[in-house]
N, C-alpha and C positions, 0 to 999 in steps of 0.2 A: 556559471558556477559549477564548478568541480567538486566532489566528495567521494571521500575514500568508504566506502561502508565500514569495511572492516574498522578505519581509525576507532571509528565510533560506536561498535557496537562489538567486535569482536570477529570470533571466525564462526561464528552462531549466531542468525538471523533469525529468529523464532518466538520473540515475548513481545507483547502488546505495548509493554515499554521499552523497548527496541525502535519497533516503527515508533512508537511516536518522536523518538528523536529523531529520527530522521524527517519525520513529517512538520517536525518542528522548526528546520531547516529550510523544508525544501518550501513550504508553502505559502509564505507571502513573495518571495522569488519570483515563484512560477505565477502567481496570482497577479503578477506585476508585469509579467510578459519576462521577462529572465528565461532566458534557456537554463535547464540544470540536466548535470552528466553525474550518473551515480556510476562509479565503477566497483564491483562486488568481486575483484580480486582476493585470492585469501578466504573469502568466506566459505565454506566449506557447506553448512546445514541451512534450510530454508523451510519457515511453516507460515500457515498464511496467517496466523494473526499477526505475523510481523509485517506483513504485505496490507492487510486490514488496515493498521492502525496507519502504517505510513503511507501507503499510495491508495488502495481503497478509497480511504475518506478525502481523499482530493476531489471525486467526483461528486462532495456536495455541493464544491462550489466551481469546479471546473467542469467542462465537456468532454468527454474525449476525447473528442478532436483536437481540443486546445491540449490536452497530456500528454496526447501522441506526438504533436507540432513539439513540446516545450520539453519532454522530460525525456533522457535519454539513459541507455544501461550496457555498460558494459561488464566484461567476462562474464555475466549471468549464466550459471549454467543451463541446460536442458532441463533439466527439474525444478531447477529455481523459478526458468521462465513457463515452465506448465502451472508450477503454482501464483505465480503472478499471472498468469492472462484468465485463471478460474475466478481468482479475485477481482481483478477488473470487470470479468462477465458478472459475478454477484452485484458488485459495486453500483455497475450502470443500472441492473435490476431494481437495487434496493432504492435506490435515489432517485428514478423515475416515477416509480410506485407513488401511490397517494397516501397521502397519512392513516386513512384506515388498514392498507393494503401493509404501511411500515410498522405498525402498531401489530401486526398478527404476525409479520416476520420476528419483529423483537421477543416478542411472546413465547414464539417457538423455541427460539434462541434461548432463551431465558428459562424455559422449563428443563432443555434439553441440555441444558451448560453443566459439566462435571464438573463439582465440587473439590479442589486438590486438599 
């Protein structure tokens, strides 16, 4: 499966309902064993809650291993990909953690979340 990011989200990759259209996409595909190829041609800006919502939370129900085998990125820039591999290292974090351990992440999260 091929996907234009930009079609679908714009030349700004940064809102939590961003990723999840994408994630929304990409995720029974890949769950399915489906190769998927995001290409981020065009897209210009990158923040990680757009990374959170869309690839992030794949590692609740996939491995790494299996994201790394299955999901593929091109023109990503250098920034893009510093902030996608910070998210994937949180990701594999939070999703390993034991529910007490997700419960004191969310927490912090949750105190510390700016209000817009």
């Amino acid at each position: 499966m091929y996907i234009k990011v930009k079609d679908l989200v714009g030349e700004n990759a940064m809102t939590l309902a961003d990723g999840e259209a994408i994630y929304g996409r990409i995720h029974d595909p890949l769950a399915q064993g489906e190769a998927v190829e995001l290409d981020f041609d065009g897209v210009q800006v990158f923040a990680s809650p757009f990374f959170n919502a869309g690839i992030g939370r794949l590692l609740a129900d996939l491995t790494s291993e299996t994201l790394n085998a299955r999901l593929k990125f091109e023109h990503l820039s250098d920034f893009g990909a510093r902030v996608l591999r910070r998210v994937i290292e949180n990701a594999k974090d939070y999703y390993t953690a034991n529910e007490d351990q997700r419960n004191a992440i969310d927490r912090i999260v949750r105190d510390n979340a700016v209000v817009a």
